[in-house]
C-alpha positions as CSV (number, residue, x, y, z in Angstrom):
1,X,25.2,23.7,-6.9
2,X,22.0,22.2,-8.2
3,X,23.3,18.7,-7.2
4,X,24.6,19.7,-3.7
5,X,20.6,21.0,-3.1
6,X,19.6,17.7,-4.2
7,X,21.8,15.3,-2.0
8,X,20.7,17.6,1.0
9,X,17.0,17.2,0.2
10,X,17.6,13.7,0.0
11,X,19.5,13.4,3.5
12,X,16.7,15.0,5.4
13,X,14.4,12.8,4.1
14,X,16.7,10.0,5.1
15,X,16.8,11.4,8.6
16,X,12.6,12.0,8.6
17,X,12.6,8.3,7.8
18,X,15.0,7.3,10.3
19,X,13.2,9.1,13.2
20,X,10.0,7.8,11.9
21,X,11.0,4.2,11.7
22,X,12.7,4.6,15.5
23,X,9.6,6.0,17.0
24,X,7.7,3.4,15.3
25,X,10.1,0.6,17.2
26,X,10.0,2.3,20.2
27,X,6.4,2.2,20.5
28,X,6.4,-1.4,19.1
29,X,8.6,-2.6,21.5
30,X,7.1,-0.5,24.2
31,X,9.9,1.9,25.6
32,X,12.1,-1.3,25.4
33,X,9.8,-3.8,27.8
34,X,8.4,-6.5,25.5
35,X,4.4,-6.1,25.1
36,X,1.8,-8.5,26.2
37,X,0.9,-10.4,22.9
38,X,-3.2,-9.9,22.3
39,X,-4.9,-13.2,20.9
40,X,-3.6,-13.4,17.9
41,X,-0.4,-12.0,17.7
42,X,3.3,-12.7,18.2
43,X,4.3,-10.8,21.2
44,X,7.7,-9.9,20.0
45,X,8.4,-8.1,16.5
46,X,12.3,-7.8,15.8
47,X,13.9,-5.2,15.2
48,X,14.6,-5.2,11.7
49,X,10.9,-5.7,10.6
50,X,9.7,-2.7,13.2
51,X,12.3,-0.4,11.0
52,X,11.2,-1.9,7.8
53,X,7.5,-1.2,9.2
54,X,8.6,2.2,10.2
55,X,10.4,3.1,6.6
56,X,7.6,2.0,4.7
57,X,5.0,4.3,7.6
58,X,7.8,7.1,6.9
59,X,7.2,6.8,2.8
């Protein structure tokens, strides 16, 4: 049983992550509207790098 505990640990924290990296890209990407680039920055992140952002925020 020790192992079942263990895989269940690990999904929730897979889930936390998940939702983590989401809200991140939902706030990057601001509710789905693109956001006005400040000097400096590239106004549009994709995708993948928001949820790579929002894993590594999550960690």
């Amino acid at each position: 049983m020790r192992n079942e505990t263990r895989k269940a640990r690990n999904q929730r924290r897979a889930d936390r992550r998940l939702e983590l990296a989401y809200k991140a890209w939902q706030l990057a990407t601001n509710g789905g509207r693109k956001p006005t680039p400040k000097r400096g920055q590239t106004g549009y992140l994709s995708p993948a790098k928001l949820i790579l952002l929002g894993i590594k925020a999550g960690q």
